[in-house]
C-alpha positions, 0 to 999 in steps of 0.5 A: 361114754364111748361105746364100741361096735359089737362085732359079730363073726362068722369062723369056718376051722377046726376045734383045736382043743377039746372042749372044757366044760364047767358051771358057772356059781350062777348055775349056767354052764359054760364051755370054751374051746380053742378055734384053729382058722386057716387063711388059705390062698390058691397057688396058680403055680402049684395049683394047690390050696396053701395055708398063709397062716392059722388064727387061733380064737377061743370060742365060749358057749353058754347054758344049752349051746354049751351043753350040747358042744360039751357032748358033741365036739371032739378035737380036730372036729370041722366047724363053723362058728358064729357069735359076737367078737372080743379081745380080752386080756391082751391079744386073745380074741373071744367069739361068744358063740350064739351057733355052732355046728359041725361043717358038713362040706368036710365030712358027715354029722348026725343029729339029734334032738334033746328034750331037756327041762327049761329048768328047776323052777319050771319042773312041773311044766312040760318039755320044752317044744322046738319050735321050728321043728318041722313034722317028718312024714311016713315013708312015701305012699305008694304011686302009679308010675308014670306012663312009658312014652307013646312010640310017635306013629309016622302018617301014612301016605295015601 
């Protein structure tokens, strides 16, 4: 039995159609976008960026991943990709997405935390709790500033 290498793939692009939300007849939610990734090169001549050609990827997220891109992207957002490679049916590259974000080098996100159910068997159970959630402490407290520098005295001559 021959097995293939996954390959995992990390996309910088722009989400070039809106994300299409569904669920699956398991219950997992699901949603895809179309990915739009420019290989760009510098010109030395122009001394401009120059876009060689654009890659089109579709990008699939799944249960909570898909939920929160469902709610958070638009098309033409800036963002960066990462997840496992695929080519099906044909040509058509397929990125199973394990992480998604907005690219902050090209412009401002916000950020917000959602409390969800891990689901409906585990009803009575309490949120979920984040686990690499760091504490953000108080507004700072209030402190001495520091001393002005002392004006340095020239020895006298005697």
């Amino acid at each position: 039995m021959s097995r293939t290498a996954e390959v995992h793939v990390t996309l910088l692009g722009s989400v070039a159609s809106s994300p299409e939300f569904a669920v699956c007849g398991n219950g997992a939610p699901r949603a895809a976008f179309r990915l739009a990734v420019p290989e760009q090169r510098f010109d030395r001549t122009s001394e401009l960026w120059i876009t060689s050609r654009i890659s089109h990827y579709t990008v699939v997220c799944w249960r909570a991943l898909a939920e929160h891109v469902g709610s958070s992207l638009g098309r033409g957002d800036p963002v960066i990709v990462t997840g496992r490679q695929r080519i099906v049916e044909g040509a058509t590259v397929e990125v199973d997405a394990t992480a998604v974000g907005h690219d902050l080098r090209r412009g401002l996100s916000s950020f917000r935390t959602v409390a969800r159910h891990r689901g409906s068997s585990d009803a009575a159970r309490p949120l979920e709790v984040d686990p690499f959630a760091v504490p953000i402490p108080g507004p700072a407290p209030d402190f001495e500033p520091l001393p002005a520098p002392r004006a340095e005295v020239e020895p006298s001559s005697a």
